[in-house]
MARGU-427509 format. One line per 2 residues: number of its first residue (from 1); for each residue y, z, x of C-alpha. Coordinates in steps of 0.2 Angstrom, whole numbers. Layout:
<recs>
NUM	Y:Z:X; ...
</recs>
This chain:
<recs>
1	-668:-20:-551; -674:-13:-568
3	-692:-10:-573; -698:-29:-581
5	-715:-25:-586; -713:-14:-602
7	-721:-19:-619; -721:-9:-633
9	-730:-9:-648; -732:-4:-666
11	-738:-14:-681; -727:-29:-682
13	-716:-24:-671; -716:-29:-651
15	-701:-23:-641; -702:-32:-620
17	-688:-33:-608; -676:-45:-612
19	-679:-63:-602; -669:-81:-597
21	-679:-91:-611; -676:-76:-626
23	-659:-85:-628; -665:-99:-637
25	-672:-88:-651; -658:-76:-650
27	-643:-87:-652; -645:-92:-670
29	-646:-74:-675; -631:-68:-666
31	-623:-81:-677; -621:-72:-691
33	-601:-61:-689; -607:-48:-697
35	-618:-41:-685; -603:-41:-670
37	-592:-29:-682; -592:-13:-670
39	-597:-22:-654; -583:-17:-643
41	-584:-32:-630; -584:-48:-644
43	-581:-52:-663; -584:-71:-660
45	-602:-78:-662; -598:-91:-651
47	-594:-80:-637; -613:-73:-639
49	-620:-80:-622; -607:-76:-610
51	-603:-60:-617; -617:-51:-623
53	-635:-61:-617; -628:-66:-597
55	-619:-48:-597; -636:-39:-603
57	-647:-51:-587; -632:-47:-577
59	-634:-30:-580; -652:-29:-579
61	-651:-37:-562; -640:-23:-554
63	-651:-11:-562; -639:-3:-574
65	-647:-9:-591; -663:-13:-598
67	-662:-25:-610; -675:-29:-625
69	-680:-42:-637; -685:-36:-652
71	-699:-46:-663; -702:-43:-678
73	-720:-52:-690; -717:-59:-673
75	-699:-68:-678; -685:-65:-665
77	-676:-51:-674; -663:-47:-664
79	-661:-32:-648; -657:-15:-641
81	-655:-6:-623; -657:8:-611
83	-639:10:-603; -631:22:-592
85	-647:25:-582; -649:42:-572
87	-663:51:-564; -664:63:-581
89	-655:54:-593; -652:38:-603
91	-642:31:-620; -647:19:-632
93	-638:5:-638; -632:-9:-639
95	-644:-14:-653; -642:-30:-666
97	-653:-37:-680; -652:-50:-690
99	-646:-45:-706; -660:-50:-713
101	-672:-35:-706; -656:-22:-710
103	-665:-10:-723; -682:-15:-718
105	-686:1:-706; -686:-11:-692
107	-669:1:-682; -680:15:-685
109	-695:10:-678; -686:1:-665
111	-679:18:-659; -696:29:-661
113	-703:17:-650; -688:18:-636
115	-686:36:-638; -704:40:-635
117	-706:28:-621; -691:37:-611
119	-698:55:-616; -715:52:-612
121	-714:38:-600; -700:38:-592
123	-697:58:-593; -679:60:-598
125	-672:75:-603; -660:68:-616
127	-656:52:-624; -638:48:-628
129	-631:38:-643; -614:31:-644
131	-606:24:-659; -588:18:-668
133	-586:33:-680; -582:21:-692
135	-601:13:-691; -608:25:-706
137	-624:17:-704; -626:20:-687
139	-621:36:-687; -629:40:-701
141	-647:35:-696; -644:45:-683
143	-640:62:-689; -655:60:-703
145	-666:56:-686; -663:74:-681
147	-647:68:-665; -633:80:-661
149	-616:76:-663; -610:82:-647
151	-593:75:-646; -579:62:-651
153	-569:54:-641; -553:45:-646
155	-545:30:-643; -562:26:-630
157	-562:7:-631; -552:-8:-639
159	-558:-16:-651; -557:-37:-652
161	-546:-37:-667; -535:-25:-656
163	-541:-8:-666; -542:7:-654
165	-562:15:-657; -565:33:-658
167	-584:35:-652; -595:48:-659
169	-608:53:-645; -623:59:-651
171	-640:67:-641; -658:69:-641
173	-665:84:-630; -685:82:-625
175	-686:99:-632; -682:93:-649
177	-692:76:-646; -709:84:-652
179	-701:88:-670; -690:72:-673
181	-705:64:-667; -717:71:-681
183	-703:67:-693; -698:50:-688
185	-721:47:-688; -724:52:-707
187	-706:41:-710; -714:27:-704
189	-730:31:-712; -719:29:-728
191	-712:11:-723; -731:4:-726
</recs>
């Protein structure tokens, strides 16, 4: 069993472990195709309960996941994870918004306050990202946030429209966390 009792917190934005009852504010934002593009596991909103929000509790409950809902002006605005949990290590992913917040610097803050959580809470030595190469968004954001490409794997998972994905992993070292983290506060300071 994952830790249930975290709660993060900055401005408008509120970040707590993922629960039975978030679905009902979850599902009409998960029905937009849009945001499903690179998800590996689904391309059909409709599949949004069984595959994504029972797999997440599922996962939770044999303590390989920690799932969050994300709230936003405190609007459901969508979710991310802690996945691949080891004594020094993490990755984070999994993470959806409504389009609506895309642009608004909501990822970003999202990720400050999961990244310093497992630095300085959890103690992690690194923090692992993995996403589609072709996602220039997310991997994007996440070279301008200061991660390391470490590696790409090819052909790493099919894709529902059949595609085979070629993953691009990325990391976070805690030695690095005190600089990214200076540069990711006075970015945020900029979003307000």
């Amino acid at each position: 069993m994952v830790q249930t009792d975290i709660i993060l917190i900055l401005k408008d934005i509120k970040i707590s472990v993922l629960k039975p009852e978030n679905f009902l504010s979850l599902e009409p934002l998960a029905n937009d195709k849009n945001i499903w593009t690179y998800n590996p596991s689904f391309a059909d909103p409709a599949d949004f309960k069984i595959k994504w929000f029972d797999k997440a509790l599922s996962q939770m409950q044999a303590g390989k996941r920690i799932a969050f809902y994300v709230e936003y002006q405190k609007q459901p605005a969508g979710s991310s994870s802690y996945y691949d949990l080891e004594d020094d290590q993490l990755t984070i992913g999994y993470t959806w918004f409504a389009a609506k917040f895309w642009g608004s610097g909501l990822n970003q803050t999202v990720k400050f306050l999961m990244l310093e959580y497992a630095f300085e809470k959890m103690q992690m030595e690194k923090i692992n990202f993995k996403v589609d190469s072709i996602n220039n968004r997310s991997w994007t954001a996440l070279e301008k946030l200061g991660a390391k490409n470490t590696k790409i794997i090819e052909n790493d998972l099919m894709m529902p429209d059949g595609r085979m994905r070629t993953t691009k992993v990325y990391f976070i070292h805690k030695n690095d966390w005190p600089s990214i983290k200076e540069k990711l506060t006075m970015k945020l300071k900029e979003l307000t």
